[in-house]
N, C-alpha and C positions, 0 to 999 in steps of 0.2 A: 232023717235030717232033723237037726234041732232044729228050735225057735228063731236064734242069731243066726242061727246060717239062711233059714228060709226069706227070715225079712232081709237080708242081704242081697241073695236071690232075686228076691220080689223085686226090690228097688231098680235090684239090675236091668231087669226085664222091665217097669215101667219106664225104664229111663229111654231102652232101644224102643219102645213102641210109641214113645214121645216122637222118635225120629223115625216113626213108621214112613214120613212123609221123605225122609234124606237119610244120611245115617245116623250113628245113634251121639248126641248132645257130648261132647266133652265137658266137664266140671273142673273149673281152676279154683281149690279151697284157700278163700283170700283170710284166712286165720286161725293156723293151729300154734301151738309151743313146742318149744324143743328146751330138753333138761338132762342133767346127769346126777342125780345122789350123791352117785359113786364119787364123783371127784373129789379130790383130797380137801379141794376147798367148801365141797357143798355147795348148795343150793342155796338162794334167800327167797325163796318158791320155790311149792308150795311147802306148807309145812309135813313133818315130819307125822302129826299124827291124822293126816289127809291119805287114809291109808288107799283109797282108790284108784288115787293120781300119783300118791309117792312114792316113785319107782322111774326109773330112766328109758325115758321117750327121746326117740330119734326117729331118723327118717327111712330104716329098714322094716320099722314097727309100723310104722303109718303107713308105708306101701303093702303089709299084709293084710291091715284091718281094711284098706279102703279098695282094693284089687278087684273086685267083683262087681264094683259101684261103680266106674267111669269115672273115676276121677286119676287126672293126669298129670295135674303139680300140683302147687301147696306155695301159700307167702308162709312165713315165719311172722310172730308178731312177740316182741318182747316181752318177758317174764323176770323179770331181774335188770334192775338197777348201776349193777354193777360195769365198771364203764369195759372193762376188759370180756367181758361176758356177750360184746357186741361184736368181739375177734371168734372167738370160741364158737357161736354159731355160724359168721361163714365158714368160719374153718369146716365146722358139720356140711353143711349144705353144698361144699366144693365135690364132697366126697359122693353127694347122691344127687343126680340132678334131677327129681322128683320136685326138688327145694327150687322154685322159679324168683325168688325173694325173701328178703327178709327187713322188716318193719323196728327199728334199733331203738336204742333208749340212750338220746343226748339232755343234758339242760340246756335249754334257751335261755339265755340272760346268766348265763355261768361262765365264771371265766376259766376258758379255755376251750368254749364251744366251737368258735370257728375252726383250730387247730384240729380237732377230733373229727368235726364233722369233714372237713377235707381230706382229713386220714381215712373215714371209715367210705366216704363218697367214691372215694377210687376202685372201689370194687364193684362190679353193674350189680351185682346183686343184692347191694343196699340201697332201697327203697326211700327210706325215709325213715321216722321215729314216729313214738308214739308218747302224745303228752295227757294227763289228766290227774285226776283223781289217789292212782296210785303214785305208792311211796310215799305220802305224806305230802302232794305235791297240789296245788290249786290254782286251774287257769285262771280264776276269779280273781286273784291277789296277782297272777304277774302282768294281768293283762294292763294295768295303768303306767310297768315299767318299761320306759323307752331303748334301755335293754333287751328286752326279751323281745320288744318288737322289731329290733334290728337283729336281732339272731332268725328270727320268725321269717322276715324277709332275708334273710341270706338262704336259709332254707329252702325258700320259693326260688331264688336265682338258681336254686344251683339245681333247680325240678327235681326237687324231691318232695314227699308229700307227709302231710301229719294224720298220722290216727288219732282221732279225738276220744275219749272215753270219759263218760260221766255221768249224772243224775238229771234231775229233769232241768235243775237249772242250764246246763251245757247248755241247749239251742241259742239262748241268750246269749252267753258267753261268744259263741262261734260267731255270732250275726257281729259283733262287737270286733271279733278278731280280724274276721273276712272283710268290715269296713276298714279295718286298716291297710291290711295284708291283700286286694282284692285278688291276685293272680294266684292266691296259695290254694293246692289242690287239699283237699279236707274229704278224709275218710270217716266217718259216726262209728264209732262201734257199738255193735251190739243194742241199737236202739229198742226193739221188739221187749227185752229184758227190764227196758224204763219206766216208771206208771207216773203215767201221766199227774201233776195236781188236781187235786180233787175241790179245794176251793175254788169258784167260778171264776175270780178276777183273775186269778194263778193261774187254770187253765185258759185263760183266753189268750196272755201273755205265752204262755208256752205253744200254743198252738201258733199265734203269730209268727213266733219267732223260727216254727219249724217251718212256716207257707213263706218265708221270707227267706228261709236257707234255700229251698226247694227253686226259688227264682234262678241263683247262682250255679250256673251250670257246673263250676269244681268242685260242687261240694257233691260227695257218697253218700250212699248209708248201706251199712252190711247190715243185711237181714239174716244177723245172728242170737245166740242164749235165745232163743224160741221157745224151747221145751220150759216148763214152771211145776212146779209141785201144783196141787190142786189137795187140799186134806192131805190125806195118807196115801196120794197116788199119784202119778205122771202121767197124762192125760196121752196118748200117743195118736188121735184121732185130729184131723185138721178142722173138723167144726170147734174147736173147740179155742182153737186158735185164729180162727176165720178173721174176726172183725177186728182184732189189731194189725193182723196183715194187711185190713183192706184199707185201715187208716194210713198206713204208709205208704201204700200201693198210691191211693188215692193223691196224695202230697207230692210225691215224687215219681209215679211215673215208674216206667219201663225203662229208663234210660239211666239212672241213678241208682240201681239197686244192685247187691254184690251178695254173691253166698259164701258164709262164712261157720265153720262147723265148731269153732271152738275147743276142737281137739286136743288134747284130753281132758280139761276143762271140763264136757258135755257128758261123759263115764260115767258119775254118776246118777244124772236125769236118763241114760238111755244108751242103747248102740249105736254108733257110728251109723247104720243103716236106720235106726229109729230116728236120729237127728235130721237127715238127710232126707226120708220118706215125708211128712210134715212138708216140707217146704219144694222138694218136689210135688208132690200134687196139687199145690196151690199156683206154682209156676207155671207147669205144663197145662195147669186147664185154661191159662192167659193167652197157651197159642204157643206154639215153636218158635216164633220169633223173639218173643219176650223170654221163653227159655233161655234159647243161648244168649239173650244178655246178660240174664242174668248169672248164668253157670259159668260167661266166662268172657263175652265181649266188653261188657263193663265193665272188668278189672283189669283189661287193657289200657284203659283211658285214664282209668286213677288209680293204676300201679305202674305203669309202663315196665311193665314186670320184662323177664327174659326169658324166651323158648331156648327150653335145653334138651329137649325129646323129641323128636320124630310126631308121639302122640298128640303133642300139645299144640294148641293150636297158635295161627302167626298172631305175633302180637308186632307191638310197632319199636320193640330193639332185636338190634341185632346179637 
């Protein structure tokens, strides 16, 4: 048995011995990508000389690597810009129902959002979008237009929810957004991946901003991008990651946290069972009950995702 097989394995078997006490935890992965090279149009992610990732990921490929691990759906979370790119993925994910959602890419404050987003809404397994950072895009600058605030709240009417992705400034950003928008469900992405300011007035403000998100019961945060270089290695041990876990653990609580693997993104920090080990045992030492929030009752509440498997567990659409 190789290496990749055996930590696959491993993970397998700590996952059922987690539910030594019930059976063994199901995992809903609230973040991987879906892509094609091949298409006549290409990609605009990732690029071309991203030789790790660039290659066409679907949801046949994602059920081989994650098979052994207990994992039973999968959200989609947008990679591309492109507004027809938002068809092309259900299109993918009708065909596999591993795919329990998928997280789209509208402009808010663009004209033509509401038409789109009522187009793409009719299908349950669009989620919501995802705004930040990427494309060239800044909630900091939209957030003063009373456009994008009335796209933002259409959003919320229609319960659908936003992925947020950014730097350390987002916490701020979001506390700003959420006083507008108060009913809109807000996902973090990837906050583990963030570092904090290191100027003390900067970090105090950031900290604020993230104990004042933490108040708001809509708001998530995926506790995903975990793994980090360290020198010229990938650290695969959980001390080593311990005290930023325990910083969000501590903010937010058991009831707010979502596991998200990043998938194929995470390729080259590690295996899909190295990504996934790391944060199971920081989980499972919190106690079973805090497991399955996090591996999957959580993303019930701020995905209102769809069970399309037998495996998967009830969530709250039909």
């Amino acid at each position: 048995m190789n290496r990749r097989s055996f930590l696959g394995v491993a993970t397998g078997m700590a996952l059922s011995e987690a539910g030594a006490q019930g059976p063994p935890i199901p995992i809903i992965d609230t973040h991987i990508h879906l892509y094609d090279p091949t298409r006549a149009q290409g990609v605009p992610w990732p690029p071309r000389d991203n030789t790790l990732i660039y290659r066409t990921v679907l949801p046949d490929g994602y059920r081989k690597v994650t098979k052994p691990l207990g994992i039973v759906g999968a959200i989609e979370v947008e990679c591309s810009p492109w507004l027809e790119d938002n068809q092309w993925v259900l299109d993918v994910a009708a065909k596999d129902t591993i795919v329990v959602g998928t997280v789209g890419d509208l402009e808010p404050g663009k004209p033509g959002f509401r038409r789109d987003l009522s187009r793409f809404h009719k299908n349950p397994l669009f989620l919501g979008i995802r705004f930040g950072y990427l494309w060239g895009r800044s909630l900091a600058t939209e957030l003063p237009k009373p456009e994008f605030i009335s796209d933002i709240k259409a959003l919320a009417e229609a319960g659908l929810e936003l992925d947020a992705v950014g730097g350390a400034s987002l916490p701020g950003e979001l506390v700003r957004l959420t006083d507008q928008v108060p009913e809109l469900r807000v996902v973090i992405d990837h906050l583990p991946s963030v570092d904090p300011p290191k100027e003390a007035p900067t970090r105090a403000r950031y900290d604020a901003a993230l104990r004042e998100l933490a108040k708001r019961p809509q708001i998530y945060v995926k506790v995903s991008e975990v793994l980090r270089r360290s020198g010229d290695r990938v650290p695969y041990e959980l001390s080593f990651y311990r005290s930023r876990l325990d910083e969000i653990w501590d903010i937010f609580g058991p009831d707010r946290l979502l596991y998200g693997s990043d998938w194929p993104n995470s390729d080259p920090l590690g295996t899909y069972a190295q990504v996934l080990n790391v944060v199971r045992e920081y989980f499972t030492g919190k106690g079973r009950e805090a497991a399955e929030k996090y591996f999957w009752k959580n993303s019930v509440a701020a995905y209102r995702w769809v069970k399309r498997e037998a495996a998967q567990p009830q969530s709250t659409r039909a």
